[in-house]
N, C-alpha and C positions, 0 to 999 in steps of 0.2 A: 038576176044574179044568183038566182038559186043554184047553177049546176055546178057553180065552182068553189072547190073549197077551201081553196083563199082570194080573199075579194081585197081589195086594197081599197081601203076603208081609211076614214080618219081612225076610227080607234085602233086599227093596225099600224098603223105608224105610230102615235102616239106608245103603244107596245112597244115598238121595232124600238126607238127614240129614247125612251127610257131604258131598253134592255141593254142600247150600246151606252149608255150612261152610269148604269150599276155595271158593264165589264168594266168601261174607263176607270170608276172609282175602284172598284177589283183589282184592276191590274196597278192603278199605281198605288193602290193600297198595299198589294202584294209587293211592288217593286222595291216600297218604302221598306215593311216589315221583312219580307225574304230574300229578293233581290240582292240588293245595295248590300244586306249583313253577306248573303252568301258570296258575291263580289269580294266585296273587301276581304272576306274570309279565304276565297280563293287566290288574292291579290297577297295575302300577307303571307300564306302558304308559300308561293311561286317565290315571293324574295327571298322567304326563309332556306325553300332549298337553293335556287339560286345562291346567297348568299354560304349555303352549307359548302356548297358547288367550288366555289371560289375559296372557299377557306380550306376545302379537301386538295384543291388545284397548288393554290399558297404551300399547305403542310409538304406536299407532295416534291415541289420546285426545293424545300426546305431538307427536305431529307435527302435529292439528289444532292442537293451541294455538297450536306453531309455525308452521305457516299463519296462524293470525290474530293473531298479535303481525308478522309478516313482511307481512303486507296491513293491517294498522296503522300498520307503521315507513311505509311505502311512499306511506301517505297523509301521514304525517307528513313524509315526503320532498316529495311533491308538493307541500304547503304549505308548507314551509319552502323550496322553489325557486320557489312563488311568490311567497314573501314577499322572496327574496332578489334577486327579479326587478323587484321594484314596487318596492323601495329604491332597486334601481340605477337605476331608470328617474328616481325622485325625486333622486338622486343629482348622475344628467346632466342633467337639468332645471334643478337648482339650480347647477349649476356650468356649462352654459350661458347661463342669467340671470347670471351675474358675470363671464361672460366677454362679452356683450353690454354688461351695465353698464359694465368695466373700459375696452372697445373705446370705447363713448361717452365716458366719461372722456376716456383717451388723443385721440378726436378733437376735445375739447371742448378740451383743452391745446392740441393743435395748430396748430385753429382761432383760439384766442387768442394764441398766439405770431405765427404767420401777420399777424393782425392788426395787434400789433405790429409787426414786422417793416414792417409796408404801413404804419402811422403813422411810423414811425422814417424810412421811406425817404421818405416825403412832406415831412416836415420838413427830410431830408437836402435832397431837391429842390429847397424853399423855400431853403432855406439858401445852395444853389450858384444859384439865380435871382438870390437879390440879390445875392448875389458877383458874376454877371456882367451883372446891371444897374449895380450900382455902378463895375464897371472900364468897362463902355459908357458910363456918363454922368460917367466920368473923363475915359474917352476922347474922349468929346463937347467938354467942357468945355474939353479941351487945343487939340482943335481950333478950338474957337470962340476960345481965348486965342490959340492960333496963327494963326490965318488972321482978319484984319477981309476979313468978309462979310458980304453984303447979305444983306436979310431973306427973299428968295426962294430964295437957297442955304440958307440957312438951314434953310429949310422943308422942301427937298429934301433936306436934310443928315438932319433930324430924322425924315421919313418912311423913307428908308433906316433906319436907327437901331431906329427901329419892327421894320421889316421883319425884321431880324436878329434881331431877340427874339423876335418870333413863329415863325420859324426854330428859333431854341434852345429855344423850349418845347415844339414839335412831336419835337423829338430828344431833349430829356429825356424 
């Protein structure tokens, strides 16, 4: 057995034997010590983002909602600012139709006071005509009883007479 340079020997085995006996203890020494920690380390890692995962999925689903209750409110705003917009406009509408009617009203008062007013003063007028027909045809009178005059002053008397009335109804 000289030429060869591994003879397989008892004390080669017995090497071989114990050397797969110190990896065994090795490795599950390492398994215990490195292993197992880096496992669970990895394990607790993988949940945690997981978990991140689903919480970011969650927020996510959360804030669409939010978006579509907030683009619902928004129409609900739009409609309720036009609804608060066609009221007002029915609003002024109606309350320019009464302020129109109220204005004809008031002109229609006016207009009949006016009226009156223009009949009152016409009667007034009539009134002081024959007041001052009647002191003219007093005054006529006095003179005709004061003065005996011929029928041609007379005449001339009366046409003056005339003339001053037509005078004072021109200045009424």
């Amino acid at each position: 057995m000289e030429g060869y340079v591994i003879t397989l020997d008892k004390q080669l085995l017995i090497q071989i034997c114990i050397q797969l006996i110190n990896t065994g203890i090795l490795c599950f020494a390492l398994s215990k010590l490195l292993y197992m920690p880096v496992l669970n380390f990895l394990k607790a890692r993988k949940e945690k983002v997981a978990s991140q995962i689903d919480e970011a999925e969650g927020k996510l689903k959360e804030a669409e909602q939010l978006k579509a209750q907030y683009e619902a409110k928004l129409k609900d705003i739009d409609n309720e600012r036009n609804e608060i917009l066609e009221s007002a406009r029915e609003s002024a509408k109606k309350n320019s139709r009464q302020i129109i009617s109220d204005a004809r009203k008031e002109a229609d008062l006016i207009k009949n006071r006016a009226e009156k007013d223009i009949k009152n003063e016409r009667e007034k007028a009539k009134d002081d005509i024959k007041k001052e027909i009647i002191s003219v045809s007093a005054e006529m009178s006095r003179r005709f009883i004061a003065k005996q005059i011929s029928e041609s002053e007379q005449e001339q008397l009366f046409d003056e007479t005339v003339k001053e009335l037509e005078e004072l109804e021109w200045t009424s």
